[in-house]
C-alpha positions in Angstrom: 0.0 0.0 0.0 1.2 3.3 -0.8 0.9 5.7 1.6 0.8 10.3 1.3 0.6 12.6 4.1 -1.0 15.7 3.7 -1.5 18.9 6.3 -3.2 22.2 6.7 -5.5 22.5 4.1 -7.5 25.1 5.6 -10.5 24.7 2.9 -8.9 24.9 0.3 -10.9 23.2 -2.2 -8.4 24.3 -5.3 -6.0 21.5 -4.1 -7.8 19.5 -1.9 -9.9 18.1 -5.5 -6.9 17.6 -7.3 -4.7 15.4 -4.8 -8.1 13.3 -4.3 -8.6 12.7 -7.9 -5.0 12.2 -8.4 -4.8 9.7 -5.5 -8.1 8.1 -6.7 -6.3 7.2 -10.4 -3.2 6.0 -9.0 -5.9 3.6 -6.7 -6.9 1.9 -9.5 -3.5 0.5 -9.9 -2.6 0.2 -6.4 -3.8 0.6 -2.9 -3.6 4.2 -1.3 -3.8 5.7 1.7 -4.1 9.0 2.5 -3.0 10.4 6.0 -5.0 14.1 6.6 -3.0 15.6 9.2 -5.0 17.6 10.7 -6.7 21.4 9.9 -8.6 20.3 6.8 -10.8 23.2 7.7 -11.7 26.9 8.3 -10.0 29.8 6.3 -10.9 28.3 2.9 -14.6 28.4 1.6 -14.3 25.2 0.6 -14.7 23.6 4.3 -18.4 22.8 4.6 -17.8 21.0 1.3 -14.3 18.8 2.1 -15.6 18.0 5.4 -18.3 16.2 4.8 -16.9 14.6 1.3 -13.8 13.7 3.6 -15.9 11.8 6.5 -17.6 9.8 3.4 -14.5 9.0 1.8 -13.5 7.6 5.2 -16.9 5.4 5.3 -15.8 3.6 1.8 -14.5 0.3 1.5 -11.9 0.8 -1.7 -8.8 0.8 -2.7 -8.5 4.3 -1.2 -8.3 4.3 2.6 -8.3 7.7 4.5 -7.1 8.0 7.9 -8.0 11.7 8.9 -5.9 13.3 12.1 -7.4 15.7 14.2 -5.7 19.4 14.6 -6.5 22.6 16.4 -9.0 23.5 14.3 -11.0 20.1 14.6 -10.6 20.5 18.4 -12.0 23.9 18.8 -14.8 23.0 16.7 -15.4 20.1 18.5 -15.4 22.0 21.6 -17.7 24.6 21.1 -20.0 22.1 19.4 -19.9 20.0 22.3 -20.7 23.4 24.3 -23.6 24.0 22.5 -24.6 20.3 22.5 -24.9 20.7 26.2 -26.1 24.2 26.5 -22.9 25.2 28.4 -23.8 28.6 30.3 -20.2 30.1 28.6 -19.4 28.5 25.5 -15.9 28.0 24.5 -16.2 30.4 21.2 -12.4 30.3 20.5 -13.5 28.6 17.0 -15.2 32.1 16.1 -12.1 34.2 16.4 -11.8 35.8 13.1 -8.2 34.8 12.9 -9.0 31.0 13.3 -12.1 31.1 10.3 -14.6 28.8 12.1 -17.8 31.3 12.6 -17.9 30.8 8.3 -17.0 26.9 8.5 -20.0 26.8 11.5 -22.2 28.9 9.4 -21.6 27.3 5.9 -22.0 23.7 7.8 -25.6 24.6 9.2 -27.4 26.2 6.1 -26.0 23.3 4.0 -26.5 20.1 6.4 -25.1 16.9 6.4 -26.8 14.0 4.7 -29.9 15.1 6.6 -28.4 16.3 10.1 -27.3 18.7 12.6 -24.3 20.4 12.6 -24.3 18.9 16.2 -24.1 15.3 14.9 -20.2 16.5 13.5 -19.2 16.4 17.3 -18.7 13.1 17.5 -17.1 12.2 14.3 -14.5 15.4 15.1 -14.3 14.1 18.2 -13.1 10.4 17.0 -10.7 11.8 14.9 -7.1 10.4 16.3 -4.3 12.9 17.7 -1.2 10.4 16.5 -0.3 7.7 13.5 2.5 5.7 14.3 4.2 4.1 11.6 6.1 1.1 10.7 8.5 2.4 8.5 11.4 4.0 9.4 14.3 6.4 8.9 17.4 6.1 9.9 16.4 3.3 12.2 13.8 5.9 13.8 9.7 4.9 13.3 7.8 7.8 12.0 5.3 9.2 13.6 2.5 12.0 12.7 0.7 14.3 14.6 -0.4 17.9 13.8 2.2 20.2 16.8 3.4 18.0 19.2 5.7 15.0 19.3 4.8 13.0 21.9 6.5 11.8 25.1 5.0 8.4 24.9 4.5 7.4 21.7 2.5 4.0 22.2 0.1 5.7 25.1 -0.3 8.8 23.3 -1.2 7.2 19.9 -4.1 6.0 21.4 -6.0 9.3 22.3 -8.5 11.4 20.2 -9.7 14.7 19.8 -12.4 14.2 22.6 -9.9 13.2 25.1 -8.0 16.4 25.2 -8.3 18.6 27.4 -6.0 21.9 29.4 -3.6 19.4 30.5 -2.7 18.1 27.1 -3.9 20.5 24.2 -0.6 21.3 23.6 -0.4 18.0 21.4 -2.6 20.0 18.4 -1.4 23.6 19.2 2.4 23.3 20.4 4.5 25.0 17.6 8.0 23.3 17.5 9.4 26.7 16.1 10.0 28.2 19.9 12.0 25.3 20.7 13.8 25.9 17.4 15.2 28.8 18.5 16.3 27.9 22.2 17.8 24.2 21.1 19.5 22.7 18.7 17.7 19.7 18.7 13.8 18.8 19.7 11.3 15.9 19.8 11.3 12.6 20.9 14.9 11.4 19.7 13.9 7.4 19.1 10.8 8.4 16.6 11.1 10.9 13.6 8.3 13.3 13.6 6.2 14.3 10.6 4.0 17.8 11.9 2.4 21.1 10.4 0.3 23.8 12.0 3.1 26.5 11.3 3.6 27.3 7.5 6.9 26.6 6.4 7.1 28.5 2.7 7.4 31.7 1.3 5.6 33.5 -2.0 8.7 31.2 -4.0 6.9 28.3 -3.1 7.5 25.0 -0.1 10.8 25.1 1.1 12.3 22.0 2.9 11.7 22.4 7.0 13.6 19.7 9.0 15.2 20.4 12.6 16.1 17.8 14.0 14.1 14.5 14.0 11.3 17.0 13.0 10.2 17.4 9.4 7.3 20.2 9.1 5.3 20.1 5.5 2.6 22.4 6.2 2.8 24.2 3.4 0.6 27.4 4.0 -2.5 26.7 2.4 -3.7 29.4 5.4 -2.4 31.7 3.4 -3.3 30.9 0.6 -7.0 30.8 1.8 -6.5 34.6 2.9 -5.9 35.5 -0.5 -2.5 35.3 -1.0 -2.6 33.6 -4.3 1.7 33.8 -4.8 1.6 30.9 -1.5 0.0 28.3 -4.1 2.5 25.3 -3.7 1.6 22.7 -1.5 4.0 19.4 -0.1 2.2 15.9 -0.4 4.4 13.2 1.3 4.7 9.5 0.5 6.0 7.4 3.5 9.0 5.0 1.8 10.8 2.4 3.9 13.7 4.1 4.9 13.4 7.4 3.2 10.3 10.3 2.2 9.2 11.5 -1.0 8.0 14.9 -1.2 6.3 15.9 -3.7 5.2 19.5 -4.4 1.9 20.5 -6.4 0.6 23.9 -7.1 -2.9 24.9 -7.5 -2.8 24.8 -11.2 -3.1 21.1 -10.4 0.3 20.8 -11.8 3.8 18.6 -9.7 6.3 21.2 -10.1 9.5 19.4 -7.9 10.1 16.5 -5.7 12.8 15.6 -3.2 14.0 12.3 -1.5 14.7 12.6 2.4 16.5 9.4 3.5 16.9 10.7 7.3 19.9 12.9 7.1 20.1 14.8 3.4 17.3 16.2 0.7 18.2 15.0 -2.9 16.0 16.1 -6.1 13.7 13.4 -7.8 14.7 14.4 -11.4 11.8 15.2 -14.1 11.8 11.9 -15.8 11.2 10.1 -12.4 8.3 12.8 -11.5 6.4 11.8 -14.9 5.6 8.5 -12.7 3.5 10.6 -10.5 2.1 13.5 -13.1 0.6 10.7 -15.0 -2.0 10.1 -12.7 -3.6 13.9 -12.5 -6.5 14.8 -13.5 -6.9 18.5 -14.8 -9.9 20.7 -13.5 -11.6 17.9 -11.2 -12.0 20.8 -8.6 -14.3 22.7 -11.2 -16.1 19.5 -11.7 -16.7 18.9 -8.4 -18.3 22.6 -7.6 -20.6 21.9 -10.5 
């Protein structure tokens, strides 16, 4: 089974359709899985429609699996959801911030339902939505893990909790940003796992740049931005988890796979064009406009 990471898509329908229907052609040669890691919404208009299309996706039994992490933006709409749910006196309204998008994602969600139901019935598929992946691969000896901030302490405990198990104590895991430990040390994160996170954008108008420190590798590649109308941010990383080494591709919103790179665990090295033709042969042009329509 092949198997891509991708983080922070913030609603951004103009390359959250293409990477699905390039995933779903490559599918019909080979198994896929796709590992959302987290913040698939708010920002973007597009986020009462990838929801929804994501949690069916997730309910198919095909050749494409989806295994969808939760983020800071699940969690604070699961908790004011949850709030609401249980007609909490002072709910926690965090979500509604204009700088974290949700009052749009909240409002879009309730005119346009969900197979028939309230926007409460989203709390407890949000709320099921697991903080950690652990892989069996490795690098450099190291399993890889995901998770959307933090890298965990104790990887085989913490792998088993879920966005309605956090709390004060431990929210950290989807809102920790590893860049202020950047700055104070040289080297962070659990040193027997390599960590795969996002939640901080990691690229510039010029496009993804490669963001390792450490055993950290960060691929969020700004689609925040992107969603705030900063069309030059339009490059986005999609990972596929090798044994022993990453490949990370880059797409832009033209639909098109402009670079790639092989991480083996210590050094970046370019995929060269001929070798990227194995992946550009499975896109699809314009399956975002077909899927508005």
């Amino acid at each position: 089974m092949r198997k891509f990471i991708v983080s922070d898509l913030h609603g951004v329908g103009d390359i959250y359709f293409p990477l699905i229907s390039f995933l779903t052609n490559l599918s019909k040669d080979e198994e896929v899985c796709l590992f959302i890691n987290g913040d698939l919404i708010d920002r973007g208009k597009d986020s009462y429609i990838m929801l929804p299309h994501l949690l069916n996706m997730m309910d198919d039994e095909n050749n494409f699996r989806v295994i969808y992490l939760g983020g800071n933006h699940e969690y604070m709409m699961y908790k004011l959801i949850n709030d609401l749910e249980h007609k909490k006196l002072i709910p926690d309204t965090t979500w509604f911030d204009v700088s974290n998008g949700g009052r749009k994602t909240f409002y879009d969600l309730s005119q346009n339902g969900y197979e028939g139901k309230d926007i409460i019935n989203f709390k407890n598929e949000v709320g099921d939505l697991p903080i950690y992946h652990l892989f069996n691969e490795e690098i450099c000896g190291k399993k890889i893990v995901l998770v959307h901030a933090k890298c965990p302490s104790s990887i085989e405990k913490n792998c088993n909790i879920f966005i309605n198990d956090l709390n004060m104590f431990n929210e950290s895991y989807v809102w920790f940003r590893e860049e202020d430990l950047f700055k104070r040390f040289n080297n962070v994160g659990n040193k027997k796992y390599f960590t795969i996170i996002g939640h901080t954008p990691v690229n510039n108008k010029d496009g993804y740049y490669l963001y390792k420190k450490g055993d950290v590798l960060n691929i969020d590649g700004g689609c925040a931005r992107y969603a705030l109308g900063l069309k030059e941010y339009d490059h986005i990383p999609i990972v596929e988890v090798c044994e022993d080494y990453l490949k990370i591709i880059t797409f832009n919103m033209n639909d098109e796979i402009i670079k790639g790179d092989i991480f083996d665990g210590s050094a970046f090295t370019i995929i060269d064009d001929i070798s990227l033709n194995n992946y550009r042969k499975y896109l699809d042009k314009n399956p975002y406009e077909r899927k508005r329509k």
